[in-house]
C-alpha positions in Angstrom: 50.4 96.2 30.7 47.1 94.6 30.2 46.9 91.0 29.2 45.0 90.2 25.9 44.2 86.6 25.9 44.8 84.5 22.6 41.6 83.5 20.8 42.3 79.9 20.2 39.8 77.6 22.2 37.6 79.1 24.9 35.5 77.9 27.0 33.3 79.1 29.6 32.1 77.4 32.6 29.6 79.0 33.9 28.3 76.5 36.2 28.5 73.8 33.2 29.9 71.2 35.1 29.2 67.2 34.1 25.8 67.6 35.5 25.3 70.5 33.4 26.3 69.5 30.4 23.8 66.4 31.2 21.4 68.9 31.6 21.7 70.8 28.9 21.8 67.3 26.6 18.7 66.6 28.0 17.3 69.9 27.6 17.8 69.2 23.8 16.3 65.6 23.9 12.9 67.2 26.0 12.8 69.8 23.4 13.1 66.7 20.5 10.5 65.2 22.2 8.3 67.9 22.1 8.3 68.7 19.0 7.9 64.9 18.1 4.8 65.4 20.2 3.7 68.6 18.4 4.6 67.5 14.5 2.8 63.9 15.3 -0.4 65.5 16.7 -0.4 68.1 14.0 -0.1 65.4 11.2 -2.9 63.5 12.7 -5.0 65.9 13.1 -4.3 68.2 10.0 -3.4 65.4 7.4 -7.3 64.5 7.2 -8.4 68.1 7.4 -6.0 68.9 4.7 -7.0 66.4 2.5 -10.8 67.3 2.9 -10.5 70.7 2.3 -8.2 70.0 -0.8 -10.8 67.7 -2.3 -13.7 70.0 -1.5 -11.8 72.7 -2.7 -11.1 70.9 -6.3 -14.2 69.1 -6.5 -16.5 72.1 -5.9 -13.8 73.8 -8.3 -14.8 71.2 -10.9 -18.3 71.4 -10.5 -18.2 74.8 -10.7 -16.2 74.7 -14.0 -18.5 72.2 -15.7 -21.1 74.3 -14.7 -19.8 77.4 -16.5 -18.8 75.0 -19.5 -22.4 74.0 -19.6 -23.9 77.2 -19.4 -21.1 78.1 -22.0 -22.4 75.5 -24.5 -25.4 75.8 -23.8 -26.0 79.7 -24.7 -24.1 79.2 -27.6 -26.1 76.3 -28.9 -29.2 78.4 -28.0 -28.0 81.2 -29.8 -26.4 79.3 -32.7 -29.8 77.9 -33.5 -31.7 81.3 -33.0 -29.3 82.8 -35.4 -29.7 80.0 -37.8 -33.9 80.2 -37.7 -33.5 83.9 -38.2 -31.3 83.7 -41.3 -33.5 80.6 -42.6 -36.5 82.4 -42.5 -34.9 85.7 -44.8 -33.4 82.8 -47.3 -37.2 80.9 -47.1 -38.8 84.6 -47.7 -36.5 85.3 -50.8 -36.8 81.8 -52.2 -40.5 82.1 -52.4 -40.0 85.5 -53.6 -38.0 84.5 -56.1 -40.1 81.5 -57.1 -43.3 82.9 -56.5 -42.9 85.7 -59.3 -41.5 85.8 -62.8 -38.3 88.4 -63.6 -41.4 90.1 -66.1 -42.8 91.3 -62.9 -39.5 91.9 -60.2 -37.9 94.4 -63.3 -41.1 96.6 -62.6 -40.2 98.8 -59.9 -43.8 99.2 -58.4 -43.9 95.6 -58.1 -40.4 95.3 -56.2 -41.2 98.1 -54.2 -44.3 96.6 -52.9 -42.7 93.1 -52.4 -39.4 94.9 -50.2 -42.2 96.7 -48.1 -44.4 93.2 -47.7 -40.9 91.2 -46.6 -39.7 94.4 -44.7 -42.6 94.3 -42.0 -42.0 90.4 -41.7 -38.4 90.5 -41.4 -36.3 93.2 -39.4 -33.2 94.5 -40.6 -34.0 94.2 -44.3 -32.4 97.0 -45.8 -32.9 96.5 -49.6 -34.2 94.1 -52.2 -32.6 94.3 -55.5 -32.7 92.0 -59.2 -29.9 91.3 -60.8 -29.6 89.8 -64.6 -27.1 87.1 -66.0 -24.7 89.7 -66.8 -24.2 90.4 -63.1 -25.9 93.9 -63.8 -27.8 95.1 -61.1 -31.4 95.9 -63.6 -33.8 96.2 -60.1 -33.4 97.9 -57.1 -35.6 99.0 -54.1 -33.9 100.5 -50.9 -32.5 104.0 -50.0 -29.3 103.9 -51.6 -28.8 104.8 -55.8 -27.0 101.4 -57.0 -29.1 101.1 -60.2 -26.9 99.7 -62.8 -24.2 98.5 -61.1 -22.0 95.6 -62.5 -21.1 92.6 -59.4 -20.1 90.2 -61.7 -16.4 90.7 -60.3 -17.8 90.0 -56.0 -17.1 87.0 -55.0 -20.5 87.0 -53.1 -22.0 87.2 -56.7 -20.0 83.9 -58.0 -20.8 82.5 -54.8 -24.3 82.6 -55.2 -24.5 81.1 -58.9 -22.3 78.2 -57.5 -24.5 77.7 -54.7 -27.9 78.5 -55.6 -28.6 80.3 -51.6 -26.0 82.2 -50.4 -25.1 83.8 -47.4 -22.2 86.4 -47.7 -19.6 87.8 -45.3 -20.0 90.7 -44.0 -18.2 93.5 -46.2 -19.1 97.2 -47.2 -19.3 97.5 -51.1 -20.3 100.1 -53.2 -22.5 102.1 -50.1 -19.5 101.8 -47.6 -21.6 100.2 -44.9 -20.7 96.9 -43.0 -23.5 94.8 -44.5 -24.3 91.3 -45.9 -26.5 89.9 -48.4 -28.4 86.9 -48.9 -28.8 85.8 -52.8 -31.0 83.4 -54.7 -30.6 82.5 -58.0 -33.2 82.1 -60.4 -33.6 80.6 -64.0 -36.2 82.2 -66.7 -37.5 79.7 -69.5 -36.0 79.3 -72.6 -33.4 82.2 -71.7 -29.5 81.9 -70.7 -27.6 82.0 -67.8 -29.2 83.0 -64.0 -30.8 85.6 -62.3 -30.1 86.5 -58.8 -32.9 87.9 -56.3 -30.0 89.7 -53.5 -31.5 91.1 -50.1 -29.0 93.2 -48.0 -29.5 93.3 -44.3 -27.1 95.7 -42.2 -24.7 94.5 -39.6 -26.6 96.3 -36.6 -29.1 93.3 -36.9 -26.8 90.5 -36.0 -25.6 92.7 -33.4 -29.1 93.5 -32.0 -29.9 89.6 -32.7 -26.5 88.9 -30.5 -27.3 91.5 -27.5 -30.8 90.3 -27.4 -29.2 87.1 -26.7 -26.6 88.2 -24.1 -26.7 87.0 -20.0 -25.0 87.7 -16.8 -23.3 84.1 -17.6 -21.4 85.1 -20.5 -19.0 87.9 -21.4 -18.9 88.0 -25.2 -20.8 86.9 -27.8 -19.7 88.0 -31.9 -19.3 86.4 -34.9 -16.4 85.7 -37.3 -15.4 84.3 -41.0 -13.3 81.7 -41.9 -10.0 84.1 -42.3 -10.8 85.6 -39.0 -12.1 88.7 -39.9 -15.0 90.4 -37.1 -18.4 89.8 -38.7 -19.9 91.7 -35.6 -18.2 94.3 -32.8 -16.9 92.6 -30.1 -15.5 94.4 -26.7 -12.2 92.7 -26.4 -11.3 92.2 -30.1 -12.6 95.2 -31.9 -15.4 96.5 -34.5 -16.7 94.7 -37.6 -14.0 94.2 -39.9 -11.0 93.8 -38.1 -9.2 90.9 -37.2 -10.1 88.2 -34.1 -6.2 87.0 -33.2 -7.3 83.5 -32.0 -6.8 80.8 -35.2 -9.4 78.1 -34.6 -9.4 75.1 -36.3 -12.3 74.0 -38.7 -15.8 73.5 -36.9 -18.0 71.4 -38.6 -20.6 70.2 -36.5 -21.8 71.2 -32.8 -20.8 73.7 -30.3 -17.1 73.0 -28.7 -15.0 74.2 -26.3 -12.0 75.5 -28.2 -9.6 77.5 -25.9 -8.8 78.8 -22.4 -6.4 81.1 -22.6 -6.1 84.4 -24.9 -3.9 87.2 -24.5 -6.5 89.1 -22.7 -6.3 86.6 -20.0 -7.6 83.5 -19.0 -10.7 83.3 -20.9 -13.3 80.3 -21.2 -13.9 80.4 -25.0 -16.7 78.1 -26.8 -17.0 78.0 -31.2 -19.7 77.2 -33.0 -20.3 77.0 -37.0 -23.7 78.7 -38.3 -25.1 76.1 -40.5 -25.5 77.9 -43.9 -23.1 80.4 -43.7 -19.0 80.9 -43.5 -19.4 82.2 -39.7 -18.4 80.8 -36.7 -20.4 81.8 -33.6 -17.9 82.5 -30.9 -18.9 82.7 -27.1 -16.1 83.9 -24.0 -16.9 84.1 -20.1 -14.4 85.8 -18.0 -15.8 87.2 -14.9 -19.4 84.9 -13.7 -21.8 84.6 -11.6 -20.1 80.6 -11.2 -16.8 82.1 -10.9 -18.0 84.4 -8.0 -19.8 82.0 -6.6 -16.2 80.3 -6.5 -14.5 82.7 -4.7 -17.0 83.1 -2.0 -16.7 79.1 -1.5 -13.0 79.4 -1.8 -12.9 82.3 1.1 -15.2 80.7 2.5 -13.0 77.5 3.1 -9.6 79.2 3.3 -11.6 81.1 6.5 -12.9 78.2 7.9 -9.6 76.0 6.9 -7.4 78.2 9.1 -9.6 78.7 12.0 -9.8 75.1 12.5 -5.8 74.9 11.9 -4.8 77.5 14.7 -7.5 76.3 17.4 -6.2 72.6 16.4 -2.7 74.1 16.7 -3.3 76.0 19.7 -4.7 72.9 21.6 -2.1 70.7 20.0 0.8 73.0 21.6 -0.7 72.9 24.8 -1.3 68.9 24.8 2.4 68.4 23.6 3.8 70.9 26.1 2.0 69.7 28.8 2.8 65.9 27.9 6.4 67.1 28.0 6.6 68.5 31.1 4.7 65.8 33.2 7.7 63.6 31.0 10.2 66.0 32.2 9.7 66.6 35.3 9.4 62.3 36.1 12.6 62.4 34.6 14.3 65.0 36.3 12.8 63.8 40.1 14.6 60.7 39.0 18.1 62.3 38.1 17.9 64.7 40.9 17.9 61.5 43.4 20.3 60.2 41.5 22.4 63.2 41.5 22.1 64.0 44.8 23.3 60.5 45.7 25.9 60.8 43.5 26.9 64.1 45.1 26.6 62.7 48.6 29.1 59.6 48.1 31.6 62.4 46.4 30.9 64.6 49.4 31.6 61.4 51.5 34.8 60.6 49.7 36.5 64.3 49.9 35.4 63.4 53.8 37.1 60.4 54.3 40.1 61.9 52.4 39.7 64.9 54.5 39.7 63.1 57.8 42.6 61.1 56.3 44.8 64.3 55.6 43.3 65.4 59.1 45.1 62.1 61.0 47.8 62.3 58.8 49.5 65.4 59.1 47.7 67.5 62.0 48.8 65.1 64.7 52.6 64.8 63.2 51.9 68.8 63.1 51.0 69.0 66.6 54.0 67.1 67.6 56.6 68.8 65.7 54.8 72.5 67.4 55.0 71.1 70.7 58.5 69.8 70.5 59.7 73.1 68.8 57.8 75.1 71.7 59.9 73.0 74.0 63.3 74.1 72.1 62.9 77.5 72.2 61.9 77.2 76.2 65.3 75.5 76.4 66.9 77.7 74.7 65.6 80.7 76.5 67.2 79.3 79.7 70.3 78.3 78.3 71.4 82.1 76.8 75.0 81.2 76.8 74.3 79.0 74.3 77.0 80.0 71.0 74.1 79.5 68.1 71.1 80.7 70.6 70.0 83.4 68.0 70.2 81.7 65.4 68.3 78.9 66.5 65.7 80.9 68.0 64.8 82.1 64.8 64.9 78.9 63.1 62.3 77.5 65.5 60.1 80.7 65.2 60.1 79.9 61.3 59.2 76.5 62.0 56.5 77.3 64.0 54.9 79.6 61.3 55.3 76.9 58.5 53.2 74.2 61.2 50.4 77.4 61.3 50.5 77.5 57.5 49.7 73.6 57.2 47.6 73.8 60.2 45.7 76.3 58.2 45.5 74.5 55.2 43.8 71.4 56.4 41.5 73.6 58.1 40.6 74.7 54.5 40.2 71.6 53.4 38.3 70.4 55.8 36.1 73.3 55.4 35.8 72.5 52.1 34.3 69.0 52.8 31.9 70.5 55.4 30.5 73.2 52.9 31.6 76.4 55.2 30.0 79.5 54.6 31.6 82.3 52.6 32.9 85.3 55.1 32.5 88.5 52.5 34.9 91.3 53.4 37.1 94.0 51.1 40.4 92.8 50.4 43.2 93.8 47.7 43.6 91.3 45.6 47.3 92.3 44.5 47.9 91.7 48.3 46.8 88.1 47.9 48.9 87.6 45.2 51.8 89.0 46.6 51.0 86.3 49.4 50.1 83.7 47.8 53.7 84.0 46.0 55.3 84.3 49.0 54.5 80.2 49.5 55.6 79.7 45.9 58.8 81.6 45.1 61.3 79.1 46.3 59.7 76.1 44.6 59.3 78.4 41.5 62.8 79.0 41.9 64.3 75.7 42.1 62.3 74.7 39.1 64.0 77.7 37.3 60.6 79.2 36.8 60.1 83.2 36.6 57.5 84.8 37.7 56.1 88.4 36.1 54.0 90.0 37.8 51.8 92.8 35.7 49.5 94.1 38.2 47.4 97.3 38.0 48.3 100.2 40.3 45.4 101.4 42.6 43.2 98.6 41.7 40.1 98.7 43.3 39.4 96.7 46.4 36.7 93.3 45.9 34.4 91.6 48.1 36.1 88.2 48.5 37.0 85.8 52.0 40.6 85.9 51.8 41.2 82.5 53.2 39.4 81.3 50.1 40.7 83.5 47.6 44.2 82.7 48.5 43.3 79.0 48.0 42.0 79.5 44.6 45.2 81.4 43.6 47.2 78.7 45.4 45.8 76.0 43.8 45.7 77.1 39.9 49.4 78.8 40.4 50.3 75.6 41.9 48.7 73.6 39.2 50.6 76.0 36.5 54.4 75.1 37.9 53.2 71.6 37.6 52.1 72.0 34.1 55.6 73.8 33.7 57.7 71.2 36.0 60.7 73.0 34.4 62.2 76.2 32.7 59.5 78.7 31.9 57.2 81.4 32.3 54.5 82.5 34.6 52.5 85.8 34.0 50.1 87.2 36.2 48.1 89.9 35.0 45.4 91.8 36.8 43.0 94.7 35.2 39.7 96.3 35.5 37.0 95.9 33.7 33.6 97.1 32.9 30.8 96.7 35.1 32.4 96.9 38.2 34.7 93.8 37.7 38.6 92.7 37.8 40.0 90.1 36.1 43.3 88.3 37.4 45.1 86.4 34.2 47.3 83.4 35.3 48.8 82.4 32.1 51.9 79.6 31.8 53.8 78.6 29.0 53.3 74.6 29.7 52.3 72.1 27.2 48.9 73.1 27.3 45.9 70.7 27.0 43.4 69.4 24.5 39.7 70.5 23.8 38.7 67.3 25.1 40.5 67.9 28.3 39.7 70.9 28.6 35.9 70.4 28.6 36.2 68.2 32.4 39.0 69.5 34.1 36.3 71.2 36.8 34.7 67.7 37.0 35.7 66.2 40.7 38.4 63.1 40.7 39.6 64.2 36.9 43.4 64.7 37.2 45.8 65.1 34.4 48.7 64.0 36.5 50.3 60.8 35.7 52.4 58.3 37.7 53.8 58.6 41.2 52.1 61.4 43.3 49.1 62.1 41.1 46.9 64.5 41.9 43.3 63.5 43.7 41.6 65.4 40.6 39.8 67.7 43.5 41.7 70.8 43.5 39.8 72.5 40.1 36.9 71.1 41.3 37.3 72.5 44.7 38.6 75.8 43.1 35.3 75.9 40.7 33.0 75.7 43.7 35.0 78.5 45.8 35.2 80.9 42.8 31.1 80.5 42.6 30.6 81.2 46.1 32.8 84.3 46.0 30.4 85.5 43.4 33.0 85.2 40.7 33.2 83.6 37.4 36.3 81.2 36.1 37.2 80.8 32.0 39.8 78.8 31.1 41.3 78.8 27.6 44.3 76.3 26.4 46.1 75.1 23.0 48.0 72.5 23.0 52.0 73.6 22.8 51.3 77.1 23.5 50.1 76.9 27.3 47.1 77.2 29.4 45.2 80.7 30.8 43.0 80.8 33.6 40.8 84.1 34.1 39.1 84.8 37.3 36.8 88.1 37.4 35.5 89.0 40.4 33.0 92.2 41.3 34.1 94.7 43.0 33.3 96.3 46.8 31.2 99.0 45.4 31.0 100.4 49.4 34.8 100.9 49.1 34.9 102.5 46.2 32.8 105.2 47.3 34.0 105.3 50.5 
C-alpha cells in the first residue's frame, strides 16, 4: 500500500530555515531597491528627454501644419484672383462690345462674325457670340453650332441677366448638350422696349485648363462648385462636371478660409473661396505634401533618434542601478553574515554546554551502573548454585545492552555538537525502521498506541550513515507518540520513487499543528511542548541538519485535528543496485 499524503498545507524546507527565510525577505527588499534605483534614474533622465521630444515633435508638427495652411490659402487666393481677372476681362470685352456698337449693326451677321473672331484671338475659350432680342429670341448668332432662333426666355441664366445687367452663369449644357457657361450683357436701344442681351459662351475645358495651369506639387485638388453643390469643373475625388460635391459649406462671402479637415475620402485639408462675380466657390484640398513628407521624415527621424537615446540611457541606467545594488548588498550581507555566524556560534556553544551537561550527567551514572553490573555477573558466575543464577544472568546482560544504547546516544549527541562527518555506506532502510521500533514498541505500547507498518518489499538499498539515520527516525517517531501521548495511530509508509529516490512517510493521527507553527518547527530552541519536561526545541533542528547531510530532503505537511506527516526522501545506492 502506498501512502498518498493529504493536500492540505505543505510546506517544503528546503534549506529554508529562519536564516533563509531572512534571506529570501531580503532578496525581495534588494530587488525593491533596485528597481527604486532603475525607475528613479529612468524618470530623471527620460522625463526631460520625453518632454523635449514631445514638444519638438508638436511644435515642428504645428509649424508644419500652418505651413500647409498657408500654402493652402495662399494658392487659393492666387488662383481665386487669376480666375476672377480672367472672367473680368471676357465681361469688360462684351460690355464694350455691347456698348461700343448699336443692335443695327450686331443683327448683321458679317458684322458679328467679325467682332467673335476679333474677341476670339484676345480671349481663349470663347466658343460663340450670339444677340438676343427682348423677346428672349435668340435673332444673332456666330459659333459652330445652329441655335438661330431659339427662344431662352424660360433659362434662368436669361432672367438672370436682365436682373443683373452682367451675368455670369453656372455651368449647364442647353440646347448643344455640352457642359458650358455664358457670360451676358444686357443692352437698351433708344426709344424701343424692353432689353437686349449680348450672351458669349465659353466651354468648361477652359476653367479646367485655367485650374490645371494653376495646379502645384503643394496641393491635391483644385475645382469649382455652385451654390447647390453641383461640380462646375472635374475633380479627381468627387467626380466630372455636373455631379454633386458631398461636402455642404456654409456661405462664403469674402476671403479665402479654411473650411474642413475631414471628408469621407480621408483626412483632407480643405480651403473655400467665393469668385467675386459669379455663384462659384473656388475649392482647394491637400492630402499627401511635400510639408506632410517633410513631416514624416522629421517624425522618423525623432522616433529613431528618441529610442536610441532611450535604450543606451536604459542600458547605462541598468548597469548603474545593478551595480549600486550590489556594492549595497553585498555591505549588507558581510554585515549579516558576521552576525549570523556569531549567532550560530553561541547556538553551537549552547547545544555544547548542554551536550557536556547530558555528557556529566548520565555517562558517569552510566559507567557506574556498567561497572557494578559487570561485577554481578562475575559473582554470579562463581556462585553457580545460586537458585535464580540464569535468570539473573540474563537480566544483567540486558542491562548492560540498555547502558550501550545510552552510551551510544550521547555519543550522538555529542557528535552532533562537534559537527561529525557523515560515514556514507548502503544500508536497508526497512532494517532501520525495524530497529528503530525495536526502542519504541513498549512505550508505544503502554501509551496504547499501534503501530502499522506498510513497507515496500525489496526496496532498494540507500546511501545513508546508519547511526544517523536511525536518529532521525528516532527522533520524529519519538516526537509523533508525544504528539499522540495517548490512543492512536502511527503509520509508516515507505515507497520508491522516481529518479532514483525513496520516500519513508511517518504519518500520526495527533492534534496536528498550525501554519504558523508549522513554518519554525526546524528553527533550533523552538519546542511545542509545554510544562514539566519540555523539550530543548533541538531535536527537528538537529534532525533538519542530519537529513541534509545524508543528502536527503525533509517535507512536513500538518492540519490542525487531522495530524501531522513527515516525508523523508532519500537517493538511492545506485552501486548496489547494479551490483
Amino acid at each position: 500500500m502506498i501512502f498518498r499524503l493529504p493536500k492540505i498545507e505543505k510546506v517544503l524546507f528546503e534549506g529554508r530555515t529562519s536564516r533563509h527565510r531572512q534571506n529570501l525577505s531580503a532578496e525581495g527588499r534588494y530587488r525593491h531597491l533596485r528597481r527604486s534605483l532603475l525607475v528613479t534614474m529612468l524618470l530623471i533622465t527620460l522625463i526631460p528627454l520625453a518632454g523635449t521630444s514631445l514638444l519638438s515633435f508638436f511644435q515642428y508638427r504645428q509649424l508644419i501644419r500652418q505651413e500647409a495652411i498657408n500654402n493652402l490659402q495662399w494658392h487659393g487666393e492666387s488662383t481665386q484672383r487669376s480666375l476672377e481677372v480672367f472672367l473680368d476681362k471676357l465681361k469688360n470685352a462684351l460690355v464694350v462690345t455691347a456698348n461700343s456698337y448699336p443692335v443695327g449693326d450686331l443683327v448683321q451677321q458679317k458684322n458679328l462674325d467679325r467682332i467673335f473672331t476679333e474677341l476670339k484671338n484676345d480671349h481663349r475659350g470663347l466658343v460663340d457670340l450670339s444677340l438676343i432680342n427682348p423677346e428672349g429670341i435668340q435673332v444673332a448668332y456666330a459659333g459652330p453650332y445652329n441655335l438661330l432662333g431659339k427662344n431662352y426666355r424660360g433659362s434662368a441664366w436669361y432672367n438672370q441677366a436682365l436682373a443683373r445687367k452682367v451675368f455670369v452663369s453656372d455651368v449647364f449644357t442647353g440646347y448643344r448638350n455640352v457642359p458650358h457657361f455664358v457670360i451676358a450683357v444686357t443692352k437698351k436701344e433708344p426709344g424701343q422696349n424692353g432689353y437686349w442681351v449680348v450672351r458669349a459662351s465659353i466651354d468648361t475645358r477652359t476653367l479646367e485648363d485655367f485650374l490645371a495651369s494653376a495646379w502645384a506639387e503643394q496641393i491635391d485638388e483644385l475645382f469649382l462648385i455652385n451654390q447647390e453643390n453641383i461640380l462646375q469643373t472635374s475633380s479627381w475625388h468627387w467626380g466630372r462636371t455636373g455631379e454633386t460635391f458631398p461636402i455642404t459649406f456654409s456661405p462664403i462671402r469674402k476671403g479665402f478660409n479654411l473650411i474642413s479637415e475631414q471628408s469621407n475620402n480621408g483626412k483632407v485639408l480643405r480651403a473655400a473661396g467665393a469668385v467675386v462675380g459669379t455663384t462659384w466657390t473656388l475649392v482647394v484640398e491637400q492630402r499627401d505634401n511635400a510639408e506632410q513628407k517633410s513631416w514624416h521624415s522629421f517624425r522618423d527621424q525623432l522616433v529613431i533618434i528618441f529610442v536610441i537615446t532611450v535604450l543606451a540611457a536604459g542600458v547605462l541606467i541598468i548597469n548603474i542601478s545593478n551595480a549600486l545594488a550590489a556594492k549595497i548588498r553585498a555591505a549588507d550581507e558581510d554585515r549579516e553574515l558576521f552576525l549570523k555566524d556569531q549567532e550560530h556560534t553561541n547556538k553551537l556553544a549552547s547545544i555544547g554546554r548542554l551536550a557536556a551537561g547530558v555528557a556529566h550527567e548520565i555517562n558517569n551514572p552510566l559507567a557506574i551502573i556498567n561497572e557494578k553490573a559487570g561485577l554481578l555477573k562475575d559473582i554470579l558466575k562463581l556462585t553457580r548454585d545460586f537458585p535464580h543464577h540464569d535468570k539473573f544472568i540474563t537480566q544483567l546482560t540486558a542491562l548492560e545492552s540498555a547502558v550501550e544504547r545510552a552510551r551510544a546516544i550521547t555519543h550522538r549527541l555529542l557528535g552532533f555538537a562537534r559537527r561529525m562527518d557523515v560515514s556514507l555506506k548502503s544500508v536497508q532502510l526497512n532494517e532501520i525502521i525495524r530497529e528503530v521500533l525495536g526502542f519504541l514498541e513498549k512505550e508505544a505500547l503502554y501509551r496504547n498506541i499501534k503501530l502499522e507498518l506498510h513497507l515496500l518489499r525489496d526496496l532498494p538499498p540507500i546511501k545513508s550513515d546508519p547511526g544517523q539515520l536511525q536518529q532521525v527516525l528516532l527522533n520524529i517517531i519519538n516526537n509523533a507518540i508525544d504528539a499522540i501521548d495517548k490512543d492512536g495511530n502511527i503509520r509508516i509508509t515507505t515507497q520508491q520513487l522516481t529518479a532514483g529516490r525513496v520516500q519513508v512517510d511517518i504519518r500520526d493521527d495527533g492534534p496536528g499543528m498550525p501554519h504558523h507553527i508549522l513554518q519554525n518547527i526546524f528553527e533550533p530552541f523552538f519546542s511545542t511542548k509545554l510544562g514539566e519536561g519540555h523539550g530543548t526545541g533541538l531535536g527537528l533542528s538537529i534532525t533538519y541538519g542530519l537529513v541534509k547531510k545524508l543528502g536527503g530532503e525533509i517535507y512536513v505537511e500538518s492540519d490542525e485535528g487531522l495530524g501531522t506527516t513527515f516525508s523523508l526522501v532519500f537517493p538511492i545506492d545506485q552501486q548496489q543496485e547494479r551490483g
